[in-house]
C-alpha positions as CSV (number, residue, x, y, z in Angstrom):
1,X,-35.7,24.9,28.0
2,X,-35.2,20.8,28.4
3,X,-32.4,20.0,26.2
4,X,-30.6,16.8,24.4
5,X,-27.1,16.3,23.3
6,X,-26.6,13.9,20.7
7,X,-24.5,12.9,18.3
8,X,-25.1,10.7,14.9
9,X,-22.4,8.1,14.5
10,X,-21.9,5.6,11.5
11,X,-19.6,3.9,9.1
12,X,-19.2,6.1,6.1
13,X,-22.3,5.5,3.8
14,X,-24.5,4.2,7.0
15,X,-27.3,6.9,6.3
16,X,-26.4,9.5,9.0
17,X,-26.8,12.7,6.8
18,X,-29.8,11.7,5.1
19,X,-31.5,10.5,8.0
20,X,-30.3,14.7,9.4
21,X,-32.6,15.4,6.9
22,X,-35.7,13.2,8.0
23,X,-35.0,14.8,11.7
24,X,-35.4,18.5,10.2
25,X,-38.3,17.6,8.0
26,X,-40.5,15.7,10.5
27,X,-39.5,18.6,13.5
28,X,-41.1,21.3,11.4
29,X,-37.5,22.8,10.9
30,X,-38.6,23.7,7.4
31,X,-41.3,25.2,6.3
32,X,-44.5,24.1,4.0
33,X,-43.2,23.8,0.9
34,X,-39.7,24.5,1.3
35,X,-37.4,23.4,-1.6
36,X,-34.3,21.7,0.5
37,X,-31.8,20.3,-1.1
38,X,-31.1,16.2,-0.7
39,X,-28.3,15.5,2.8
40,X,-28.4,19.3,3.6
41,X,-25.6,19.3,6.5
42,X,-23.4,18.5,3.5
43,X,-22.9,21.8,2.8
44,X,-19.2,22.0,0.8
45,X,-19.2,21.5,-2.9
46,X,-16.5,18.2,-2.3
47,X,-18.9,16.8,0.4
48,X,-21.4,16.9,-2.0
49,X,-19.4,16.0,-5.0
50,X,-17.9,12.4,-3.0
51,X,-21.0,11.7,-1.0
52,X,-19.2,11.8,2.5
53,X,-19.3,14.1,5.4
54,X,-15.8,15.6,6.1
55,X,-16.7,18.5,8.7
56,X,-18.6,17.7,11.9
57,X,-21.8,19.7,11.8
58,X,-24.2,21.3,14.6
59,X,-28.2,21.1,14.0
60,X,-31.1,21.7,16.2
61,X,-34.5,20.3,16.3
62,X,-37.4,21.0,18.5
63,X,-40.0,17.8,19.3
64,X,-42.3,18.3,22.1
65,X,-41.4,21.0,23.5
66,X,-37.9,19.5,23.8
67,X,-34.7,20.8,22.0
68,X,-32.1,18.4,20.7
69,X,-29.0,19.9,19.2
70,X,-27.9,17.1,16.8
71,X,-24.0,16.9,15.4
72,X,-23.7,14.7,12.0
73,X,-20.1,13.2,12.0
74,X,-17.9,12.3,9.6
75,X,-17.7,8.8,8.8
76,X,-14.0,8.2,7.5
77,X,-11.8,7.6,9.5
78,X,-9.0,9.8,7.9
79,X,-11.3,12.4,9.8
80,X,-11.7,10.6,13.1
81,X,-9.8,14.1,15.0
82,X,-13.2,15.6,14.3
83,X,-15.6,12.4,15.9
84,X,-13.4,12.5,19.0
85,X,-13.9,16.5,19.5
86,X,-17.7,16.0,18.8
87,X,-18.3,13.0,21.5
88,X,-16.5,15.1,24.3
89,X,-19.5,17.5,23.9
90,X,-22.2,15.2,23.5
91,X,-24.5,13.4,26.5
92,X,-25.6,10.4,23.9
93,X,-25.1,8.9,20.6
94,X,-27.6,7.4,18.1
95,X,-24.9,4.6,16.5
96,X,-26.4,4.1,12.7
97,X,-25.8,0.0,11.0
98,X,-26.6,-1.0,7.6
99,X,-29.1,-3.7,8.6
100,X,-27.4,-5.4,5.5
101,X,-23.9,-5.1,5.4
102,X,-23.5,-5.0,9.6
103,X,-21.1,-3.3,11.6
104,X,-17.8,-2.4,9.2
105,X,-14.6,-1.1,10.2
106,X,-15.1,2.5,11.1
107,X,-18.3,1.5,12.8
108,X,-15.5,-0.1,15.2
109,X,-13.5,3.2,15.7
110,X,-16.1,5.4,16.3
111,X,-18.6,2.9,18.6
112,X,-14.7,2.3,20.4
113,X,-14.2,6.2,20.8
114,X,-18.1,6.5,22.2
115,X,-17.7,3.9,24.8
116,X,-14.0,5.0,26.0
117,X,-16.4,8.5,26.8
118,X,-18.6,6.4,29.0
119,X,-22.1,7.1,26.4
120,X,-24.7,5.0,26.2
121,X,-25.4,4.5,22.7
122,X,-29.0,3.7,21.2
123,X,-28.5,1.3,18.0
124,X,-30.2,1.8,14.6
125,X,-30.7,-0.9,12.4
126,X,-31.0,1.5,9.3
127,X,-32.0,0.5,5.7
128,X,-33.9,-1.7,6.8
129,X,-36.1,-1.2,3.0
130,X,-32.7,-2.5,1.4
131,X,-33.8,-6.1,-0.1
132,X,-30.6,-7.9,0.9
133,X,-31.3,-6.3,4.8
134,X,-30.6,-9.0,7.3
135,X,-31.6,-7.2,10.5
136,X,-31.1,-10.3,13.0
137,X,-27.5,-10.6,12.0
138,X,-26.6,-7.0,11.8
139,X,-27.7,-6.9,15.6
140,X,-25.8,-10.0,16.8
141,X,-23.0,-8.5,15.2
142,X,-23.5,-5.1,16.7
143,X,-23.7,-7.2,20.4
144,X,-20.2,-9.2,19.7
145,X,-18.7,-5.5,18.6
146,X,-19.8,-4.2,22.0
147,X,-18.7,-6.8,24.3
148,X,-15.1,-6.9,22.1
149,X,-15.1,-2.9,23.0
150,X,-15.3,-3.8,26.5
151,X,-18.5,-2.1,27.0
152,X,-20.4,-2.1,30.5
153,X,-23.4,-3.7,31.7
154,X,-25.2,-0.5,30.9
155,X,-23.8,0.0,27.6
156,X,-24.5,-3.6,26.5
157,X,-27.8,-2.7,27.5
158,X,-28.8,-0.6,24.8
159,X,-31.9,0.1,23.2
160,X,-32.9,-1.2,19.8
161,X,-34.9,0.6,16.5
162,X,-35.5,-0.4,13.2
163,X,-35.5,2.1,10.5
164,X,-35.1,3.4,7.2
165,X,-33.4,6.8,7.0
166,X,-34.4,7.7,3.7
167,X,-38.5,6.6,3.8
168,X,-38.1,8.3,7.2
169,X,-39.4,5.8,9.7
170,X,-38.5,3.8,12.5
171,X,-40.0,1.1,14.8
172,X,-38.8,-0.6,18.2
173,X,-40.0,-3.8,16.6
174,X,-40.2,-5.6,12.6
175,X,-43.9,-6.0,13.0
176,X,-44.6,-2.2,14.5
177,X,-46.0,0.2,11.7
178,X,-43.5,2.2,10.0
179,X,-44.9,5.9,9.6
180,X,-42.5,8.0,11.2
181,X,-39.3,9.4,13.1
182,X,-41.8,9.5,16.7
183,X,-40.2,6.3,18.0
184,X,-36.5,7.4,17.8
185,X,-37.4,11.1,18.8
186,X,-38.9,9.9,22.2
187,X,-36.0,7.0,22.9
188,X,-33.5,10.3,22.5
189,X,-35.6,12.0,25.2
190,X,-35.7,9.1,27.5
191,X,-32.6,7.7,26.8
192,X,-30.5,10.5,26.8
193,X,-29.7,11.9,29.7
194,X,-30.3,16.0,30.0
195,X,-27.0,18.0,31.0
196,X,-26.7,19.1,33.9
197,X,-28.0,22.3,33.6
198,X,-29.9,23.8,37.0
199,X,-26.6,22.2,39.1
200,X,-24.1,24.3,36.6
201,X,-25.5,27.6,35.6
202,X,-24.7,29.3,38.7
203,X,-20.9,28.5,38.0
204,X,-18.8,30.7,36.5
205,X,-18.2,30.1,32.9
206,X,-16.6,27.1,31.3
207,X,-16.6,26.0,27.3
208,X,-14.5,23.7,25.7
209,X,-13.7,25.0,22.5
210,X,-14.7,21.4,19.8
211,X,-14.6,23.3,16.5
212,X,-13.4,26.3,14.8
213,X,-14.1,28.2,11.6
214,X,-13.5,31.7,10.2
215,X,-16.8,33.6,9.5
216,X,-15.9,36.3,6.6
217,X,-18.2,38.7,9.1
218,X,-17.8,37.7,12.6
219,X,-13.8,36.2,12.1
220,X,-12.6,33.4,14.2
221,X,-15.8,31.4,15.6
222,X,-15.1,28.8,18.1
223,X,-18.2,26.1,19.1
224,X,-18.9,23.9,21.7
225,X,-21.3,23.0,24.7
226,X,-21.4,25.1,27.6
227,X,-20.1,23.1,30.8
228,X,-20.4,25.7,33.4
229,X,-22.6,29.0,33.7
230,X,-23.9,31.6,31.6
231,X,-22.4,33.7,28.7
232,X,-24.0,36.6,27.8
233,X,-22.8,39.2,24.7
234,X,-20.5,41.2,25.2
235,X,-18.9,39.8,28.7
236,X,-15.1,39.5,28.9
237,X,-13.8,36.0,28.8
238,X,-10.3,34.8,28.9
239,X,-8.3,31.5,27.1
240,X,-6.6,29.0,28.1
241,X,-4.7,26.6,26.4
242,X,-4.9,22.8,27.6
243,X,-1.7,23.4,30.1
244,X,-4.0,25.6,31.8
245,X,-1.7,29.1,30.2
246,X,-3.6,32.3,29.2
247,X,-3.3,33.0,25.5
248,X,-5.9,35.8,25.1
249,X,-8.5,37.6,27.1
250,X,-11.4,39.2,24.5
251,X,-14.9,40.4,25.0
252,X,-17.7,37.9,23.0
253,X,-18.8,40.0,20.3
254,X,-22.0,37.3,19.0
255,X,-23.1,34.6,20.1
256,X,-24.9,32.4,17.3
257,X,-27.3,29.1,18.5
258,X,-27.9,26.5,16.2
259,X,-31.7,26.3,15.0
260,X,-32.3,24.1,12.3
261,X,-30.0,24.8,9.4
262,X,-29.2,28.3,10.0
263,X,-27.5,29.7,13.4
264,X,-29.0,32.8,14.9
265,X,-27.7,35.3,17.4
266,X,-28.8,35.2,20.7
267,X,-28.4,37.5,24.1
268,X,-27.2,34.8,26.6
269,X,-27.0,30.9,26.5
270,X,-27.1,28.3,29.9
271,X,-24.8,25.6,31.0
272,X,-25.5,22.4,29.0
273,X,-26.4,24.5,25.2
274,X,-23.5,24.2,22.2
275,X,-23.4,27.6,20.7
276,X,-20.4,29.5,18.8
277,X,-18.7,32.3,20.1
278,X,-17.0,35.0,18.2
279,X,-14.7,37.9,19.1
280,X,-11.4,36.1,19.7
281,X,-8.4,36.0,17.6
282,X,-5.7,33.3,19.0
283,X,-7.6,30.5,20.5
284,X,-8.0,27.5,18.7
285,X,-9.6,23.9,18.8
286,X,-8.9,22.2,22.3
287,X,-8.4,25.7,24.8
288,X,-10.8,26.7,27.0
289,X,-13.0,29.4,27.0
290,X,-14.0,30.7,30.6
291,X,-14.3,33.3,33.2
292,X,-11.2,35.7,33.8
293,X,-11.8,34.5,37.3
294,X,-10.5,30.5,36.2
295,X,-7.2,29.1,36.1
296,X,-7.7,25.4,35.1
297,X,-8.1,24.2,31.5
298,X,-11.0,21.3,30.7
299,X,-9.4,17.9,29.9
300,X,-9.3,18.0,26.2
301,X,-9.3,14.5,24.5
302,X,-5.9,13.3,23.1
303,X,-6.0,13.0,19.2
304,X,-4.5,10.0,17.4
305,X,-1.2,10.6,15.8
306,X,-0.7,11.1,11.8
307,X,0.2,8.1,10.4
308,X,1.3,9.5,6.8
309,X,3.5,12.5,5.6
310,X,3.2,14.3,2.5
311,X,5.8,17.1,0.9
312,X,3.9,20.3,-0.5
313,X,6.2,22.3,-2.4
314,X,6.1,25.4,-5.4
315,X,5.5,24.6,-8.7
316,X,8.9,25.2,-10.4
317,X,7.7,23.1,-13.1
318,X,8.1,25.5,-16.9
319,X,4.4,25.6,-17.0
320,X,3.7,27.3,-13.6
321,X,1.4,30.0,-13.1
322,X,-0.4,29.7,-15.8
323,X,-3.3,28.2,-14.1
324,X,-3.3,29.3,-10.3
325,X,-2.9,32.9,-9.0
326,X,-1.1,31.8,-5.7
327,X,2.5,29.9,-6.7
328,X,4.8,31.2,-4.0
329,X,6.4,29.4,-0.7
330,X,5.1,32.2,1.7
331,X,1.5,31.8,0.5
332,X,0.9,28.1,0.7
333,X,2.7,27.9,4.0
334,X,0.4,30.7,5.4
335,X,-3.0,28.6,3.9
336,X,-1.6,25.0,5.7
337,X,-0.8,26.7,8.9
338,X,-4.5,28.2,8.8
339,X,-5.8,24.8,8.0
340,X,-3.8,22.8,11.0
341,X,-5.4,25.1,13.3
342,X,-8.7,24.2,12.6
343,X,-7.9,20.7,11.4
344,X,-6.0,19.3,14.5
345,X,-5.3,16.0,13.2
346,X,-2.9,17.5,10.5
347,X,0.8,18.9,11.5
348,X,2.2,20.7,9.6
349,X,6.3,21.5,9.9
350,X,9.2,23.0,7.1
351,X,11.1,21.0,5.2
352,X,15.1,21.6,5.8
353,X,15.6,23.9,2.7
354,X,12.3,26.1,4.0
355,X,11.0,25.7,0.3
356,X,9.0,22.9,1.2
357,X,6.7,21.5,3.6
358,X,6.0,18.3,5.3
359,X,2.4,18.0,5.7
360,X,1.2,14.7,8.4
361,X,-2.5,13.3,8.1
362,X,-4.5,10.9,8.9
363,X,-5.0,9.1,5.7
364,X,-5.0,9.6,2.1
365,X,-8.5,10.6,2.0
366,X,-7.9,13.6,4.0
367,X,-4.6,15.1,2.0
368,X,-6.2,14.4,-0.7
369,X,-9.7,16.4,0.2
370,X,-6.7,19.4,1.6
371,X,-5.4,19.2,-1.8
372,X,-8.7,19.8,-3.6
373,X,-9.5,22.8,-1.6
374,X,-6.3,24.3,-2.2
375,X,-6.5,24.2,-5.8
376,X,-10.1,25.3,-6.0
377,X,-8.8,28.3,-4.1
378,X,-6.0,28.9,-6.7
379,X,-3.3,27.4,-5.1
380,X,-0.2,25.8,-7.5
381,X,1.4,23.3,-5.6
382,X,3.6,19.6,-6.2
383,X,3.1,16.8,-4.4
384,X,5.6,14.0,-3.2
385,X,4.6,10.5,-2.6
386,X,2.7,10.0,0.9
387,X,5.4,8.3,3.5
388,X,4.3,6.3,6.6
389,X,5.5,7.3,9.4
390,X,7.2,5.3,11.5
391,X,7.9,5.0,15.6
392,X,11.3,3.9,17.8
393,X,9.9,2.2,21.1
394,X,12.4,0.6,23.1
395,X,15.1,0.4,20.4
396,X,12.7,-1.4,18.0
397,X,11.3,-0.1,14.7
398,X,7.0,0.2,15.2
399,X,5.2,1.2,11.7
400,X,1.3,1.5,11.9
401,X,-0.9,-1.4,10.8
402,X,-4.6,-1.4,9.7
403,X,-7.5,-3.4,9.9
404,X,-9.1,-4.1,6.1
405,X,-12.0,-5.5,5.7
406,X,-12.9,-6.2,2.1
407,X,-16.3,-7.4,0.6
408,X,-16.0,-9.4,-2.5
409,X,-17.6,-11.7,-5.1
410,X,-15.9,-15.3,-4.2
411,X,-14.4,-15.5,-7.4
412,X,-12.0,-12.5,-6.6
413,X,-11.4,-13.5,-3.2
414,X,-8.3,-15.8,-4.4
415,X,-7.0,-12.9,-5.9
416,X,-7.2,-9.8,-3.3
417,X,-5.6,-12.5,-0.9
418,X,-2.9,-13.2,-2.8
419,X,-2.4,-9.4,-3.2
420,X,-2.6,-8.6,0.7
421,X,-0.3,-11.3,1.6
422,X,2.4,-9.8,-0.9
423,X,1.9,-6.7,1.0
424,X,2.8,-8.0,4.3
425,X,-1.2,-8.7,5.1
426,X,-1.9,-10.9,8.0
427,X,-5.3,-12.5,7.3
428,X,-7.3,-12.7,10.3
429,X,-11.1,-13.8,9.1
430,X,-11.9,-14.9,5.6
431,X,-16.0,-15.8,5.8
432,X,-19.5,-15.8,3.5
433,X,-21.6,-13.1,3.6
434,X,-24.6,-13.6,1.6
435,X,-24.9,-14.5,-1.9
436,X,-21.5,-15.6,-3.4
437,X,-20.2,-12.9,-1.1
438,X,-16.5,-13.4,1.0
439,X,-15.5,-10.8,3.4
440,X,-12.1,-10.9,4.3
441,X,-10.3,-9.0,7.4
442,X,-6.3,-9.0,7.4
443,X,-4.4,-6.6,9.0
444,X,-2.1,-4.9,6.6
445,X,1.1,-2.4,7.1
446,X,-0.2,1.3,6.3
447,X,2.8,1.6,3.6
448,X,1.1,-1.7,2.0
449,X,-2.2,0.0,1.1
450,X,-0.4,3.5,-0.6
451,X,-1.5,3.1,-4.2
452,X,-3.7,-0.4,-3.5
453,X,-7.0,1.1,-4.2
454,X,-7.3,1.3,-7.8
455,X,-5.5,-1.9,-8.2
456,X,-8.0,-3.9,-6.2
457,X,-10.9,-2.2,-7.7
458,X,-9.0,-3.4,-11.3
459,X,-8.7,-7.1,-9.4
460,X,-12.1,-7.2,-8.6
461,X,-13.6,-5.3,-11.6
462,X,-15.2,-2.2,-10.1
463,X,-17.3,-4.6,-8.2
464,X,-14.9,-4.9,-4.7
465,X,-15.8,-2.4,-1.7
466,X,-12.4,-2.2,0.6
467,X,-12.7,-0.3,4.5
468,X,-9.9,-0.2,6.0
469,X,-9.1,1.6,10.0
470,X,-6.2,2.5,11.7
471,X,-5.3,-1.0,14.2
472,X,-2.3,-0.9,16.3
473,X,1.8,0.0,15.9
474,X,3.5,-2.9,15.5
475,X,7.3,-4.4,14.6
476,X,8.5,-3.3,10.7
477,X,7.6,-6.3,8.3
478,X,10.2,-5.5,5.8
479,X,10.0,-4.5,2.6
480,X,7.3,-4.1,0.5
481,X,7.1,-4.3,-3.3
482,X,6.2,-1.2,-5.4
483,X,5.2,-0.3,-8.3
484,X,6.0,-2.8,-11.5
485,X,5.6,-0.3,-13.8
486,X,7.7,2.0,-15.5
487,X,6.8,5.3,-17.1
488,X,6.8,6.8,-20.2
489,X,8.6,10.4,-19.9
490,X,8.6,13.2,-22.7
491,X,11.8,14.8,-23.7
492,X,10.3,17.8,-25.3
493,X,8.3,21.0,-24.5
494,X,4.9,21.8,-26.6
495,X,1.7,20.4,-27.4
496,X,1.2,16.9,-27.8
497,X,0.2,15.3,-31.3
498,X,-1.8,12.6,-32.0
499,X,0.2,10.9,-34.8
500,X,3.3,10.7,-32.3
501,X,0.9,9.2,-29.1
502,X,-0.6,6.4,-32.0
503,X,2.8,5.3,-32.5
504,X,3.6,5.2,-28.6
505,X,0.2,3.4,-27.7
506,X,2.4,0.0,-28.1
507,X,5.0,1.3,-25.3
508,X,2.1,1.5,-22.9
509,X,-1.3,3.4,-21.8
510,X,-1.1,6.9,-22.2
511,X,-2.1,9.2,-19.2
512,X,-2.6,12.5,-22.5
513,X,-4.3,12.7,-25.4
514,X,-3.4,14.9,-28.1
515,X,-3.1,19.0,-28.0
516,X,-2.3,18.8,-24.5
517,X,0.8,20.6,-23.3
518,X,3.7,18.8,-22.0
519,X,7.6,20.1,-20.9
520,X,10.8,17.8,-20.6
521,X,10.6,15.1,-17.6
522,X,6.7,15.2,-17.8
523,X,5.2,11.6,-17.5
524,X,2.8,10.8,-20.2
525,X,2.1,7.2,-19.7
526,X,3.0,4.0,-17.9
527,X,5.1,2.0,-19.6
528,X,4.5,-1.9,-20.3
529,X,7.4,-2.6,-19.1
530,X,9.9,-2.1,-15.5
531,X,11.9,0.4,-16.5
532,X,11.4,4.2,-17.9
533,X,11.3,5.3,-21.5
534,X,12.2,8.5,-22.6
535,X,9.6,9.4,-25.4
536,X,8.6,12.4,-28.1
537,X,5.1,12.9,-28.0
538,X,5.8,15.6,-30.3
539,X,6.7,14.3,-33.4
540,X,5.0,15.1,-36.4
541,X,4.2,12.7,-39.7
542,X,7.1,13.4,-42.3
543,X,5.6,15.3,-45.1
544,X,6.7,14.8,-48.4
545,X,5.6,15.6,-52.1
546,X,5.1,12.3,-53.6
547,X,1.3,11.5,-53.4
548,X,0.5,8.1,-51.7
549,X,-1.4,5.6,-53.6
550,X,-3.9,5.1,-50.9
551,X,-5.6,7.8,-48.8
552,X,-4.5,8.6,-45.7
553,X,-6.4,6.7,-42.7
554,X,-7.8,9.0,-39.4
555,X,-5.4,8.2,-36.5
556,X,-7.7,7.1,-33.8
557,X,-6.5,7.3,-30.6
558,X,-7.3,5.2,-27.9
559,X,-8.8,7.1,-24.8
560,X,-6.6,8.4,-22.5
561,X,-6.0,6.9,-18.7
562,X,-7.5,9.9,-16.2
563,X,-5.9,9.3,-13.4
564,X,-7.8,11.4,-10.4
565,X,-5.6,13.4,-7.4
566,X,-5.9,10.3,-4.6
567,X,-4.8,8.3,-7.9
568,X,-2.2,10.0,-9.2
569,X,-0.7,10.5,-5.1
570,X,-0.5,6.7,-4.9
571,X,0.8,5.8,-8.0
572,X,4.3,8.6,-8.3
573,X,7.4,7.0,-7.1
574,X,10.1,8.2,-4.7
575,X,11.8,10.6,-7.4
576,X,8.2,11.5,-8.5
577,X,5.6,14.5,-8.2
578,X,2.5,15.2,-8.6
579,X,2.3,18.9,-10.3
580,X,-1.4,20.6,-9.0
581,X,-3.3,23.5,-10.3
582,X,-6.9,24.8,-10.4
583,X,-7.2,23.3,-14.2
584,X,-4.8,20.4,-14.5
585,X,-3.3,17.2,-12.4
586,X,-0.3,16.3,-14.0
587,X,2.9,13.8,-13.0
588,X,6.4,14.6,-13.2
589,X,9.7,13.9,-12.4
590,X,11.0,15.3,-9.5
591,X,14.0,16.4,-11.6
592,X,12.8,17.3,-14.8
593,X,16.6,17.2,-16.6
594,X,17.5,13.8,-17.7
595,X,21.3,14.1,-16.8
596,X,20.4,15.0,-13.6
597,X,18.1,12.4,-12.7
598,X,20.8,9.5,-13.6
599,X,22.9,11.7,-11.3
600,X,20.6,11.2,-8.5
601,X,20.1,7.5,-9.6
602,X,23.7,7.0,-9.3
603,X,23.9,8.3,-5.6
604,X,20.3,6.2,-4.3
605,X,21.9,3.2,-5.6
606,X,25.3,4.1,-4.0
């Protein structure tokens, strides 16, 4: 059968899973009547909670007698590891832009990592049905990206559509009708080029493993395309890791195709296909799977280094194991050593007392996301502060510095300026875009953004939308100032009581309300002021027997700050944690005993 490798690439929010779904509805994928659920290659519970795509995911369509296997990428960069995988088995890309908000910052990294594979992208004006859409602009823009890439001839050469993902149409002109996904079907077909599939199948068998997975059934699954020859169930096959050394031989126990939303087994599968293979137990993402008759390892794609470290520890805290039914050291490191196999932008490494581990990542995003779906498996855990990490190149310091690009209301421009700057920003562009719009574009030190987020959507009242992408390493800038606030710690174990948080709501905004269960070096609440306050959110009104001349009033509280888990990551300090468990986020001190965190106050300031 003709076949067409593509992948879907976009800025996060662009329209790429939605516009999945328009591909499998206008194929025939489903059937007459079929009650789909909205961006259905989302298919994890926190994908479809946040609105983003975190896992690279394989589709099929047939048009025309034609089958195009389709991969929907994430967005974020945090999980760029995944993008750069997916383009290494891929002949094309379909490159998605807001028609009104233009190229943005990850549309840079990902159109950068498609052109560095030597694709040919075809550009998609999407939203096009948005009434702020400025198509003209969006494509000049797209052009100057392109040629600032260093694109080829052929690559700044590429084809045009308009479209709307979500009314499911598209057009190779503004003035063509709009009735349908035809137009951007047939460019993949002629665009696109087919793998090379009659030149290869007679080869024996090569497959770059670009994904893994364990299958509760069928175990470890390993998925990518098919560079040389056939594989057929139940032949042996032998892995190599990307130095070219065997790690396992095993015989292919299934081998599952992707057709529309579901994957089916099939008997054999040809050069050029992407299909997951299962019946191994030790290869992972990057090895080889191939012929026991091969000794050399495909070129695997290098993978951007981690640029922030995290500490994952036990809960020690006194209210542990209430919550979770996996608390101890061995478990946790078992469940991050299973997820930096499959996840290969994370490392994962012990921390020198082997109670603790240091856990490296792209971003905050992506911890944060490893976090949630440790604690929804009922994992207890704390959490340090995330660290950047830094570099030594020729004797000099190198810390990693981002591009952010910031849309705002002018009248909050002055203000997330000023904020950059004091965070070692360099601004680079500071322009109007559309009505009583700025965008602003400074490059800022990684460490400058940790805990940024909710303060700039504060500055700019909810109303601020802030992208930012890994840019370069560069020199150390020097220091960097944190967090102005103190906190507000409790000094006794129980439940909290609302007559005791009234009378603290002067000292600051509380992070409890009342009945809520707190223990000794707990933080309740951020202080108004620099330094810590160690406070009783336990005490009681005194009772006595005298009747008051007026009637008691209702203590009304006011409502407590939630802070969420990327929240509550950013704003701890050093000597801070972040205590997680399936039902509660809570902060802490890192020592909970008072006398022993002046001890260790003594010996940071020594």
């Amino acid at each position: 059968m003709d076949l067409r490798n593509i992948a879907i690439i976009a800025h996060v929010d662009h329209g790429k899973t939605t516009l999945v779904d328009q591909f499998l509805r206008q194929s025939g994928a489903f059937r007459a009547g079929q009650v789909v659920v909205e961006r259905a290659m989302d298919s994890s519970d926190i994908e479809r909670e946040r609105g983003i795509t975190i896992l690279a995911k394989c589709t099929s369509v047939d048009w025309r007698g034609i089958r195009i296997n389709i991969v929907d990428t994430p967005g974020h960069a945090d999980f760029g590891g995944e993008v750069e995988r997916i383009l290494s088995m891929v002949d094309g890309v379909v490159l998605l832009v807001d028609a009104a908000e233009g190229p943005m910052p990850q549309t840079k990294f990902v159109t950068a990592k498609a052109l560095a594979q030597g694709l040919r992208p075809i550009v998609v004006l999407n939203k096009l049905d948005r009434a702020d859409a400025e198509p003209d602009r969006a494509l000049n823009e797209v052009f100057d990206l392109f040629a600032n890439l260093g694109a080829d001839d052929e690559q700044l050469d590429f084809p045009i559509l308009y479209a709307s993902g979500r009314a499911g149409w598209a057009a190779a002109a503004l003035e063509d009708p709009r009735d349908d996904l035809a137009p951007l079907f047939d460019l993949i077909v002629s665009h696109v080029p087919a793998p090379r599939q009659a030149a290869n199948t007679g080869k024996p068998f090569r497959m770059l493993a670009t994904t893994l997975e364990a299958d509760p059934y069928l175990g470890r699954l390993l998925t990518g395309r098919i560079e040389e020859g056939t594989v057929r169930a139940g032949m042996t096959l032998k892995a190599l890791s990307r130095d070219g050394r065997e790690i396992e031989r095993f015989r292919v126990s299934k081998i599952l195709a992707f057709r529309g939303l579901s994957r089916q087994p099939i008997e054999e599968a040809l050069a050029g296909d992407i299909v997951a293979l299962a019946g191994m137990s030790r290869p992972t993402v990057s090895d080889t799977l191939c012929d026991p008759s091969l000794d050399t390892a495909l070129p695997a794609q290098p993978i951007d280094p981690p640029t922030i470290s995290v500490t994952f520890g036990i809960n020690d805290g006194p209210l542990a194991g209430r919550d979770g039914s996996k608390v101890q050291s061995r478990v946790i490191r078992e469940r991050l050593l299973r997820e930096a196999e499959a996840n290969v932008a994370i490392r994962i490494s012990d921390s020198p007392g082997g109670e603790a581990f240091e856990v490296a990542g792209r971003g905050e995003l992506q911890i944060g996301v490893l976090i949630e779906n440790m604690r929804r498996e009922g994992f207890e855990l704390t959490v340090s502060r995330p660290r950047v990490l830094m570099r030594e190149e020729d004797g000099q310091r190198l810390e990693p510095i981002e591009e952010v690009t910031v849309d705002v209301d002018e009248e909050f421009a002055g203000v997330v300026i000023e904020k950059l700057s004091r965070r070692k920003g360099d601004l680079v562009e500071v322009r109007s875009s559309g009505a009583a719009k700025t965008r602003i574009v400074a490059h800022v030190p990684s460490r400058g953004l940790i805990g940024y987020h909710g303060e700039f959507l504060t500055d700019t009242r909810g109303t601020g939308v802030l992208n930012r992408v890994f840019h370069q390493w560069a020199p150390w800038r020097g220091a960097v100032p944190g967090r102005r606030a103190g906190v507000l710690i409790s000094i006794a174990d129980g439940d909290s009581v609302a007559y005791a948080l009234f009378n603290l709501e002067d000292r600051g905004r509380m992070f409890i309300g009342a009945g809520e269960k707190v223990y000794k070096g707990m933080i309740i609440g951020e202080h108004s002021r620099g330094n810590d306050l160690e406070v009783n959110p336990l005490k009681g009104k005194k009772l006595t027997n005298i009747r008051a001349a007026g009637k008691d009033e209702a203590v009304t509280l006011t409502t407590p700050v939630r802070l969420t888990l990327e929240q509550s990551i950013a704003y701890i300090d050093d000597d801070e944690l972040v205590e997680v468990t399936p039902k509660s986020i809570r902060l802490r001190k890192r020592h909970l005993d008072p006398h022993e965190r002046k001890r260790e106050a003594r010996k940071t300031r020594a």
